[in-house]
C-alpha positions as CSV (number, residue, x, y, z in Angstrom):
1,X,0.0,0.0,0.0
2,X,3.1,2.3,1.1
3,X,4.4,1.7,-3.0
4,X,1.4,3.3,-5.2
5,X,0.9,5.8,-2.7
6,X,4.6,7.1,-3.1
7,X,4.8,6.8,-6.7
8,X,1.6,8.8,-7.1
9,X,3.7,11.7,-4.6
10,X,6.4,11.4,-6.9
11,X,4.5,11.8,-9.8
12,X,2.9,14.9,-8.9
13,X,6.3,16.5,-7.3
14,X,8.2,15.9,-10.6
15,X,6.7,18.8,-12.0
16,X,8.2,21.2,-9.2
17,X,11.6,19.8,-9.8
18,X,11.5,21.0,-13.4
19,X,12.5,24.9,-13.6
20,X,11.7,27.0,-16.2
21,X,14.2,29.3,-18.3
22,X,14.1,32.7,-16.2
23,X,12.1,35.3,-17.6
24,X,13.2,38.6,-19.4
25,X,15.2,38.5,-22.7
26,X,18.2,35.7,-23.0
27,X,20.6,38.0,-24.8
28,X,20.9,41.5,-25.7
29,X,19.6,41.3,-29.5
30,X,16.4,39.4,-27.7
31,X,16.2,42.8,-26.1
32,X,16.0,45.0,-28.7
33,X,13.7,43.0,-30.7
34,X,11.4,42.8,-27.6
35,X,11.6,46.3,-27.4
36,X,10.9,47.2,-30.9
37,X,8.2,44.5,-31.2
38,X,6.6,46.6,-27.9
39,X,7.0,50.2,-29.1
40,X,5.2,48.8,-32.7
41,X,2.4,47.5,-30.6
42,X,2.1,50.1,-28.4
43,X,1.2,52.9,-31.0
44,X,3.7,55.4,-28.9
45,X,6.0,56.1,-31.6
46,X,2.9,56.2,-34.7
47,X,2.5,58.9,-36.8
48,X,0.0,61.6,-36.1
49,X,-0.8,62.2,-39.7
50,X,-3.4,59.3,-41.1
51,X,-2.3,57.8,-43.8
52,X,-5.3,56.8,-46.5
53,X,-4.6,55.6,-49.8
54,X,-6.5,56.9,-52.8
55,X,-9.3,54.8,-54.8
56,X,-7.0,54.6,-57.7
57,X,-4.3,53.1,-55.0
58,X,-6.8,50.9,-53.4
59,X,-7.9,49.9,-57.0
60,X,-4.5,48.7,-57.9
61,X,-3.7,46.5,-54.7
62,X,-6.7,45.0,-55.0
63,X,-6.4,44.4,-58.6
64,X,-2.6,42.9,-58.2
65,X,-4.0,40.5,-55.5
66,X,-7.0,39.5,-58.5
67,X,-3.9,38.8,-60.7
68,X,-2.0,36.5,-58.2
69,X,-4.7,34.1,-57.8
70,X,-4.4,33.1,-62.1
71,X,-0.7,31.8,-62.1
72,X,-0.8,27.7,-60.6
73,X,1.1,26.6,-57.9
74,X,3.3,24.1,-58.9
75,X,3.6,21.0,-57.8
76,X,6.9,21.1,-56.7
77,X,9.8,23.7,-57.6
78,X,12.8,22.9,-59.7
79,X,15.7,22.6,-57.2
80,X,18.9,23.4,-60.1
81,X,16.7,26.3,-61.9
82,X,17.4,29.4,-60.9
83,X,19.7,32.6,-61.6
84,X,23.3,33.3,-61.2
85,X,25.0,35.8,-58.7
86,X,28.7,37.6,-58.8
87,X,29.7,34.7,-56.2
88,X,28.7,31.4,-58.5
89,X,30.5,30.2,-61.2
């Protein structure tokens, strides 16, 4: 009787024993991005002049996303097609 009721106690203790990764950023670029991501959110830094785009603007974007949807998706893509750069031979 002494047997399933420790195993059950050391079941539900072996969560305690397991410690998390301590909170706040693990590095200084973690940081900044955190940071960044929290001024975007925030609104603090937003422009105070609204931006609105014209008919003829929204008539283009939404005329480029009408033209997206008539090319196929391939299957698969080629893996050796492709362009060259400065660096390749």
């Amino acid at each position: 009787m002494n047997v399933p009721y420790l195993t059950s106690l050391a079941v539900l203790v072996m969560p305690l024993s397991v410690m998390a990764i301590e909170p706040g950023p693990s590095s200084p670029q973690q940081a900044v991005t955190e940071s960044w991501l929290t001024l975007q959110t925030s609104g603090r830094a937003a422009s105070t002049t609204p931006q609105k785009a014209t008919a003829a603007e929204r008539e283009q974007a939404a005329q480029r996303l009408l033209e997206s949807y008539k090319h196929p998706i391939p299957e698969y893509f080629e893996q050796k097609v492709g362009g060259q750069t400065q660096g390749s031979n």
